[in-house]
DSSP file (Angstrom, degrees, kcal/mol; ACC not computed):
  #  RESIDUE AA STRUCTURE BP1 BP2  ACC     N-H-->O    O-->H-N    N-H-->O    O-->H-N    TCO  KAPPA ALPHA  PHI   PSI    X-CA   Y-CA   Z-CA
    1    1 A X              0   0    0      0, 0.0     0, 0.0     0, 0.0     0, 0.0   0.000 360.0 360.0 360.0 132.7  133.7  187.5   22.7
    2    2 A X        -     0   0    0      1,-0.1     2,-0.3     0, 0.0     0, 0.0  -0.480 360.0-124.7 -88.8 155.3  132.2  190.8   21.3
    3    3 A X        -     0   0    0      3,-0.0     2,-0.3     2,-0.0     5,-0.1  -0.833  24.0-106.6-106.5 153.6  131.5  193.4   23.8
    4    4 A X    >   -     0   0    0     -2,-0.3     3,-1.5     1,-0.1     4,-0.2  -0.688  15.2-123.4 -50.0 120.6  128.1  195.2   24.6
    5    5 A X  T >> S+     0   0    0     -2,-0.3     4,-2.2     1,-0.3     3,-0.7   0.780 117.0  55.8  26.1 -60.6  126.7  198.4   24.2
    6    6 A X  H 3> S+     0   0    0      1,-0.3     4,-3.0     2,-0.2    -1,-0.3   0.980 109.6  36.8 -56.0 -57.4  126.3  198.2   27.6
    7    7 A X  H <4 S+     0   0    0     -3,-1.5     4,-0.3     1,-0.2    -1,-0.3   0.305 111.7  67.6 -84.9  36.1  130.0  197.6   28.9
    8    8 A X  H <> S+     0   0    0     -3,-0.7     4,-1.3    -4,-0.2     3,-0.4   0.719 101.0  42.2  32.8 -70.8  131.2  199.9   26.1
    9    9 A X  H  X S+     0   0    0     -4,-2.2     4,-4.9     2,-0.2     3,-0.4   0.882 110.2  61.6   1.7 -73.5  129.8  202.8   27.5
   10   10 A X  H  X S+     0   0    0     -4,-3.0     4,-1.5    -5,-0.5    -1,-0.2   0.838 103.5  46.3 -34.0 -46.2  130.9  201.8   30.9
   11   11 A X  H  > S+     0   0    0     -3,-0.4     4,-1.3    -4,-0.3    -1,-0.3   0.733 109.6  56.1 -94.7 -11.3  134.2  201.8   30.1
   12   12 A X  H  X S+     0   0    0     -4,-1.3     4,-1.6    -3,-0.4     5,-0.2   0.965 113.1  47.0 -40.9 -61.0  133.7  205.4   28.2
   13   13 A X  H >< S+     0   0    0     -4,-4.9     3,-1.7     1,-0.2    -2,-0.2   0.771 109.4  46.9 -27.2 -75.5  132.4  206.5   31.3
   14   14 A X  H >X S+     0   0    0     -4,-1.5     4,-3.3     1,-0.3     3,-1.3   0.829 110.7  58.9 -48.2 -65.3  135.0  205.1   33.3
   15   15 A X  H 3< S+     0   0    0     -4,-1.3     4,-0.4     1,-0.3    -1,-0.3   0.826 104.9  45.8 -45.9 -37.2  137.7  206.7   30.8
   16   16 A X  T << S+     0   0    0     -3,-1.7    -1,-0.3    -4,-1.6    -2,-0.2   0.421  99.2  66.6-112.8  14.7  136.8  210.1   31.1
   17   17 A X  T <4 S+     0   0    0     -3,-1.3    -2,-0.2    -5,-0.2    -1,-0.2   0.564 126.7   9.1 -63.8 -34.1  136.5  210.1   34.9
   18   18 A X  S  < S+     0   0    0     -4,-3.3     2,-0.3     2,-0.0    -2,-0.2   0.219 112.0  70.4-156.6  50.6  140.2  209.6   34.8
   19   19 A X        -     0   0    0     -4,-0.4     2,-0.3    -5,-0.2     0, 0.0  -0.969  55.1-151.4-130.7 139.5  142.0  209.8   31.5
   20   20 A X        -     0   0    0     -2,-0.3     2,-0.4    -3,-0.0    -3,-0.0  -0.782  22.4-147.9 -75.6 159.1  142.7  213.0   29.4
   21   21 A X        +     0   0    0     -2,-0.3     2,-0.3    -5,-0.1    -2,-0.0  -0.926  23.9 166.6-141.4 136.5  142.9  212.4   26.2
   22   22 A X        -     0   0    0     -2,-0.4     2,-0.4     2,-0.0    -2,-0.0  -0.818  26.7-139.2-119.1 154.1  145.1  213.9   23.1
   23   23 A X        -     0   0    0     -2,-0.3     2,-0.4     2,-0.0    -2,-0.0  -0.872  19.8-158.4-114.0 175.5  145.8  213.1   20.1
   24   24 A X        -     0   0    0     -2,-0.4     2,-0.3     2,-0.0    -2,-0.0  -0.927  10.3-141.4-132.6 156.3  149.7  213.8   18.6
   25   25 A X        +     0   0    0     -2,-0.4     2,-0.2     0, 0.0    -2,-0.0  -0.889  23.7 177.0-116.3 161.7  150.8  214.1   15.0
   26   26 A X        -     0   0    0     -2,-0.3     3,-0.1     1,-0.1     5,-0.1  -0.848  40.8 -78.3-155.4 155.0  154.1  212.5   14.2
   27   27 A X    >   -     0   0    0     -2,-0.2     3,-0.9     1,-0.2     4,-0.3  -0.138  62.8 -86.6 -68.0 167.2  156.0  212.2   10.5
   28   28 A X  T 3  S+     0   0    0      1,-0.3    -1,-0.2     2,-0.1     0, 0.0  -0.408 116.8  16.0 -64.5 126.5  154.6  209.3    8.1
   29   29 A X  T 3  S+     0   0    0     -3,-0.1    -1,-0.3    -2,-0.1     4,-0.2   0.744  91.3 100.2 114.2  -9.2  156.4  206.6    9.1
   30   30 A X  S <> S+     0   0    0     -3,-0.9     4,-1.3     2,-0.1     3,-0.1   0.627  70.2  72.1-127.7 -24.8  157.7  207.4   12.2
   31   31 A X  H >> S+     0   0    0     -4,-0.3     3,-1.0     1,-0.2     4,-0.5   0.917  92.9  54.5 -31.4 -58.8  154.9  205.3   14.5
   32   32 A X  H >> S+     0   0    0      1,-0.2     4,-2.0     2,-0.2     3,-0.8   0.887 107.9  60.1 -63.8 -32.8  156.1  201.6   13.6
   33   33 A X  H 3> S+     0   0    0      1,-0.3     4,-1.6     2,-0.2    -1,-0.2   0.759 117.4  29.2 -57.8 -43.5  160.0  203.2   15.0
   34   34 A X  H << S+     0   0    0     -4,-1.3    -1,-0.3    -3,-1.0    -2,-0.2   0.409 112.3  58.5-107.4  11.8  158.5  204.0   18.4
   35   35 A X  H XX S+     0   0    0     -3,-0.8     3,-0.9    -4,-0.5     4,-0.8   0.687 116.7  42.6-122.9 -56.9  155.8  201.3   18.9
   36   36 A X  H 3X S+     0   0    0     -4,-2.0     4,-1.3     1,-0.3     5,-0.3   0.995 110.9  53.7 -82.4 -58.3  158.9  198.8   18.4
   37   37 A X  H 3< S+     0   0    0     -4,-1.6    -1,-0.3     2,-0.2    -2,-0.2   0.640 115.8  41.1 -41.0 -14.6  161.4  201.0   20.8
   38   38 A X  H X4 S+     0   0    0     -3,-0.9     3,-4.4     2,-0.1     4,-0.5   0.833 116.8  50.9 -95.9 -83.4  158.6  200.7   23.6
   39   39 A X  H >< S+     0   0    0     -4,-0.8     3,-4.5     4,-0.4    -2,-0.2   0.621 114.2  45.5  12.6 -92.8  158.0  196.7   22.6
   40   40 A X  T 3< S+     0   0    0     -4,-1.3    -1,-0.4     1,-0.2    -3,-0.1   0.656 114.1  44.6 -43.1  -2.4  161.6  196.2   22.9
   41   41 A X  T <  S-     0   0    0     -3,-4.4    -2,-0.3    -5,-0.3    -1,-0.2   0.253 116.7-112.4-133.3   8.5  161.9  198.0   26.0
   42   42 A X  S <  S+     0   0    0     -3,-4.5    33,-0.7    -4,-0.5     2,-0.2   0.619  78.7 115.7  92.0   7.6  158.6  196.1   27.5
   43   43 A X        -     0   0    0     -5,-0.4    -4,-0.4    31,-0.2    -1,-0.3  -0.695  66.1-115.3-124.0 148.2  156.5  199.1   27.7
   44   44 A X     >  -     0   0    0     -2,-0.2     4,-0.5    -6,-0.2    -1,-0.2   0.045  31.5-112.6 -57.8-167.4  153.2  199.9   25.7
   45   45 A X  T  4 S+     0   0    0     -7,-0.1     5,-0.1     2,-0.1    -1,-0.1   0.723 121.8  53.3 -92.3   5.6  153.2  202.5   23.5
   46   46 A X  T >> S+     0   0    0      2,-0.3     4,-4.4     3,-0.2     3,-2.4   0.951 114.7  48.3 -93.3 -78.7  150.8  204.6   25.7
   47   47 A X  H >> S+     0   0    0      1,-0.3     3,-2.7     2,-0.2     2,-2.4   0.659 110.9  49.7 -41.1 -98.2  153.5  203.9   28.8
   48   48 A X  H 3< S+     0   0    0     -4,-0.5    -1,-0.3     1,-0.4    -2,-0.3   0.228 108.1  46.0-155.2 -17.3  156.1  204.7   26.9
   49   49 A X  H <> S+     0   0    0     -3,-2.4     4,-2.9    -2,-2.4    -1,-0.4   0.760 115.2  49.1-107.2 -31.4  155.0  208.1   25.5
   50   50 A X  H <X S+     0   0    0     -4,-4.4     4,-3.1    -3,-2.7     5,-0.3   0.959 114.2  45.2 -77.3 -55.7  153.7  209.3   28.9
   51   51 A X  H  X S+     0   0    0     -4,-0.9     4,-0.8     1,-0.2    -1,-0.3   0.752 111.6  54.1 -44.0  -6.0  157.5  208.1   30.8
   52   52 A X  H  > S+     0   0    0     -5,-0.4     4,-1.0    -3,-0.3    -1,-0.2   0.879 112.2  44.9 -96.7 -57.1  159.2  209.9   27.6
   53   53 A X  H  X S+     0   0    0     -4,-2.9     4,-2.9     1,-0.2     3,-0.2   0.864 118.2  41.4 -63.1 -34.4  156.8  213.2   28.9
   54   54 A X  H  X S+     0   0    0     -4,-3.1     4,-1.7     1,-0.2     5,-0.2   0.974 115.6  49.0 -50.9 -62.6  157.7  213.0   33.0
   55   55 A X  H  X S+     0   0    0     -4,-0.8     4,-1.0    -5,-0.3    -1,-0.2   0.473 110.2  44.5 -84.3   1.7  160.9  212.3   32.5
   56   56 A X  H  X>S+     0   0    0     -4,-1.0     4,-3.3    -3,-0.2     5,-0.6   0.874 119.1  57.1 -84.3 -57.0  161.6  215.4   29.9
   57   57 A X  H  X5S+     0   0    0     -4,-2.9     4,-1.9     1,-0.2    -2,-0.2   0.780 103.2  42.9   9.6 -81.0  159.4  217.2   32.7
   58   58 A X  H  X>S+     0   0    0     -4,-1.7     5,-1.4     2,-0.2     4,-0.6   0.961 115.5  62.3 -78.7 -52.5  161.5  216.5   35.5
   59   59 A X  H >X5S+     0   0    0     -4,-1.0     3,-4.1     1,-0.3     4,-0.6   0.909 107.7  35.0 -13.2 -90.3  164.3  217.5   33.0
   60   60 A X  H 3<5S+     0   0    0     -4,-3.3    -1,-0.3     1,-0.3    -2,-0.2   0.752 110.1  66.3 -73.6  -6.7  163.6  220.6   32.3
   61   61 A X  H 3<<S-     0   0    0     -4,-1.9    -1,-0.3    -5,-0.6     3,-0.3   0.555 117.8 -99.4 -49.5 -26.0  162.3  221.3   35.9
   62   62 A X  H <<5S-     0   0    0     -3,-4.1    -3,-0.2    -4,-0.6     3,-0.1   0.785  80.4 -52.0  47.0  49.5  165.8  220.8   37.4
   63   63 A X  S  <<S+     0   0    0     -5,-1.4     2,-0.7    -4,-0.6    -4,-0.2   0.408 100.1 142.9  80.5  -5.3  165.0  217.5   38.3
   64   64 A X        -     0   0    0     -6,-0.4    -1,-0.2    -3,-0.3    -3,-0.1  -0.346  56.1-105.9 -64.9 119.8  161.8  218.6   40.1
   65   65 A X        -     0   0    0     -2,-0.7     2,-0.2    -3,-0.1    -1,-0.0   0.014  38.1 -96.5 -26.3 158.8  158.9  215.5   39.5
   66   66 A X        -     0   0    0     -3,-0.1     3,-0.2     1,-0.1    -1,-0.1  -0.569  36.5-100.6 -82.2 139.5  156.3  216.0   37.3
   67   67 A X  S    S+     0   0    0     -2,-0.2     2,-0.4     1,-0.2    -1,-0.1   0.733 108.4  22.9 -45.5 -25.4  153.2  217.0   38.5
   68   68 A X  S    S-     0   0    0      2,-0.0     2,-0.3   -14,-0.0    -1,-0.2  -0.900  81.5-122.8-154.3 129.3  151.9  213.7   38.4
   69   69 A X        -     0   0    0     -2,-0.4     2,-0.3    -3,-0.2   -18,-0.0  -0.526  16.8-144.0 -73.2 135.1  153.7  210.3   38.4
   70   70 A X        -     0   0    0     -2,-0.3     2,-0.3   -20,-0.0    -4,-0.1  -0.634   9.1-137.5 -74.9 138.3  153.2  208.3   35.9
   71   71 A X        -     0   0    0     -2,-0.3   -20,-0.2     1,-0.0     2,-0.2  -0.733  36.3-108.0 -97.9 134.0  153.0  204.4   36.8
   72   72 A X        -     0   0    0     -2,-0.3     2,-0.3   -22,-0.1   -25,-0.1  -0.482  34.9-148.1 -75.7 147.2  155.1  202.3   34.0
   73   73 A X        -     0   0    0     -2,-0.2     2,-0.2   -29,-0.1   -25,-0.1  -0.677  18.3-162.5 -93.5 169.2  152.4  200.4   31.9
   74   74 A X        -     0   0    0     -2,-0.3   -31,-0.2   -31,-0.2   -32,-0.1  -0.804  24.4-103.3-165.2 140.4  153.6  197.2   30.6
   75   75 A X              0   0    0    -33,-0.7   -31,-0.0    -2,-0.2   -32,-0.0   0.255 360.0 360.0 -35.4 135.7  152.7  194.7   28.0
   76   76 A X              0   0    0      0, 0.0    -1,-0.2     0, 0.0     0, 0.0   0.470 360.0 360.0-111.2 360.0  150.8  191.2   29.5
């Protein structure tokens, strides 16, 4: 079912009340590599790029959290 104008909008709204959003560059090629390492591992890739960023975070913090937990996404 195509969507409307109408909820289309909404869900811009919606999105930038509580999403930032970036974009990342990565070598040619190198997408399909991590799109299948999150896949295999149950996770979007969207999950799977923000858990990579806490948990380097909390790394190099000395183990302190990240400012904000991330919730694991996962494929339905």
């Amino acid at each position: 079912m195509a969507t409307t104008k109408a909820q289309q909008k909404a869900v811009a709204k919606y999105e930038s009340k509580v999403y930032d959003k970036t974009l990342i560059r990565m070598p040619k090629g190198y997408l399909p590599t991590i799109k299948d390492h999150a896949t295999q591992r149950g996770e979007t890739l969207n999950g799977f790029i923000n858990r990579a960023i806490t948990e380097t975070v909390e790394r190099d913090n000395s183990g302190k959290p990240a400012p904000i937990k991330v919730e694991k996404e996962t494929e339905e």
